[in-house]
C-alpha positions as CSV (number, residue, x, y, z in Angstrom):
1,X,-166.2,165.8,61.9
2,X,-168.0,166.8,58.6
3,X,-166.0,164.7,55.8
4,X,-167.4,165.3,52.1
5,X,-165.8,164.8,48.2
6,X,-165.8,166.6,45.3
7,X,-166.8,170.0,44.7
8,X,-170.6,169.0,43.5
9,X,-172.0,169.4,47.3
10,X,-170.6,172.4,48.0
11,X,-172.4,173.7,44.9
12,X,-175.2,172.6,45.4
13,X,-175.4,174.2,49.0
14,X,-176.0,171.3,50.7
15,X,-172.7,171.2,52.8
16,X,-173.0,175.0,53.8
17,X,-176.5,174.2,54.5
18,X,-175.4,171.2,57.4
19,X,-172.4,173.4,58.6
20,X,-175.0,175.9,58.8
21,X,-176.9,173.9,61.0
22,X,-174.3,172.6,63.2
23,X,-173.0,175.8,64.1
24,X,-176.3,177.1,64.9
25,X,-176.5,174.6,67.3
26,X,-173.4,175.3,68.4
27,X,-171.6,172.3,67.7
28,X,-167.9,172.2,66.8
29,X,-166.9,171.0,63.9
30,X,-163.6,169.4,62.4
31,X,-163.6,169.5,58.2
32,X,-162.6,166.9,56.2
33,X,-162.9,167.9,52.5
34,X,-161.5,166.4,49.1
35,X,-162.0,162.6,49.6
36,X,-161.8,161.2,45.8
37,X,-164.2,159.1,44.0
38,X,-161.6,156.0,44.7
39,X,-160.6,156.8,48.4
40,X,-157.4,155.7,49.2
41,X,-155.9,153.5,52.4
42,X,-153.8,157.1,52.9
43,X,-157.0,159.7,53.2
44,X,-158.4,157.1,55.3
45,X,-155.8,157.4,57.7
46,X,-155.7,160.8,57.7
47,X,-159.2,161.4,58.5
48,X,-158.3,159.1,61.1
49,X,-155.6,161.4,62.4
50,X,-158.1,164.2,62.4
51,X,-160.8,162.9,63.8
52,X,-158.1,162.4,66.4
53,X,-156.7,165.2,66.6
54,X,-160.3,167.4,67.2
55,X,-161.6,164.5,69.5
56,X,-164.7,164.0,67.5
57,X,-167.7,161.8,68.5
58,X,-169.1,161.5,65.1
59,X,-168.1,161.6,61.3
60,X,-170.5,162.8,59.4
61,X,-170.6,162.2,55.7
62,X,-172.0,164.7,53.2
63,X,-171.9,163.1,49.4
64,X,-172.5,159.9,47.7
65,X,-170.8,156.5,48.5
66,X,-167.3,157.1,48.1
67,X,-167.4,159.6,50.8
68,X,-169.3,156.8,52.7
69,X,-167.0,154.1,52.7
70,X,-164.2,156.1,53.2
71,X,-166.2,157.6,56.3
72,X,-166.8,154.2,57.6
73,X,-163.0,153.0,56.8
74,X,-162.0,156.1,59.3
75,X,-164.8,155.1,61.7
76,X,-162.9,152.2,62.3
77,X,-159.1,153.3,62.4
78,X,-159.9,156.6,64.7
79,X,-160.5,154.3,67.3
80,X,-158.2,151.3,66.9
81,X,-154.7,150.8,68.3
82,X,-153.7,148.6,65.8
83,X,-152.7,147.9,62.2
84,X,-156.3,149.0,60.2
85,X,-155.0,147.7,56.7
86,X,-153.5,144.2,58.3
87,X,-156.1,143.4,60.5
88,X,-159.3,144.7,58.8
89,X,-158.8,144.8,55.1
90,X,-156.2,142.8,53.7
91,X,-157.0,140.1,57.0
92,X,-160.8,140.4,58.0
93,X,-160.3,140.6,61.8
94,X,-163.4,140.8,64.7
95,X,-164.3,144.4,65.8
96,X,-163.8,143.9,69.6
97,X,-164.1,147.9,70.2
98,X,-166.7,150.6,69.3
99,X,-166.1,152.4,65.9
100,X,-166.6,156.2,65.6
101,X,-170.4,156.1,64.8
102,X,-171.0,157.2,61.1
103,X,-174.1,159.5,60.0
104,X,-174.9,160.6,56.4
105,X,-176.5,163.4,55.0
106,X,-177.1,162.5,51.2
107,X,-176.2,164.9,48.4
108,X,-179.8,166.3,46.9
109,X,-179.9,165.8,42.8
110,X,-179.7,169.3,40.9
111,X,-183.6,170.5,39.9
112,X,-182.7,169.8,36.1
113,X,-181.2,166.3,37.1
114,X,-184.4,165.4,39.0
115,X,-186.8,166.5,36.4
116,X,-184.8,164.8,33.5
117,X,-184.8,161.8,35.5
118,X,-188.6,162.0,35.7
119,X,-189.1,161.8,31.9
């Protein structure tokens, strides 16, 4: 499952750049687009529900840190049987079961950005 935020990295090309990839190598991919700067208990359980849904065996995030911690958040409840808020969140509880394994792929600055950042 490819998971990503805001508009920015699909303007910047990155995120057509790793679907891209993936579907050259002829991997099948699940989308999970939109997730807000403040990602809430609700798009984590429906990435959840997705990932689900399509079976995947990875989430992969394409942005900045919101996108990872909700990635991460979803790694988790895809693959409990329990209550995710109650037992993880609100109520720290042991992870006795593998999480859906997380990878990133890091939204690249603009040129201008880079260079001002430079000065």
């Amino acid at each position: 499952m490819v998971a990503c935020g805001d508009d920015s990295v699909k303007k910047s090309g990155i995120y057509d750049e790793v679907v891209s990839i993936l579907n050259r190598t002829g991997k099948q991919i699940a989308e999970f687009p939109g997730i807000t700067a403040s990602p809430t208990y609700a798009e984590v359980l429906e990435g959840a529900k997705l990932a689900r849904k399509h079976q995947a065996g990875l989430i992969l995030g394409v942005g900045g840190g919101p996108v990872m911690d909700c990635c991460k958040a979803i790694s988790i409840a895809a693959r409990y049987e329990g209550e995710v808020w109650e037992n993880f969140w609100a109520r720290p509880g042991i992870l006795d079961f593998e999480p859906l394994p997380v990878g990133a792929s890091p939204r690249r600055r603009e040129p201008e950005a880079s260079a001002a950042a430079k000065r």
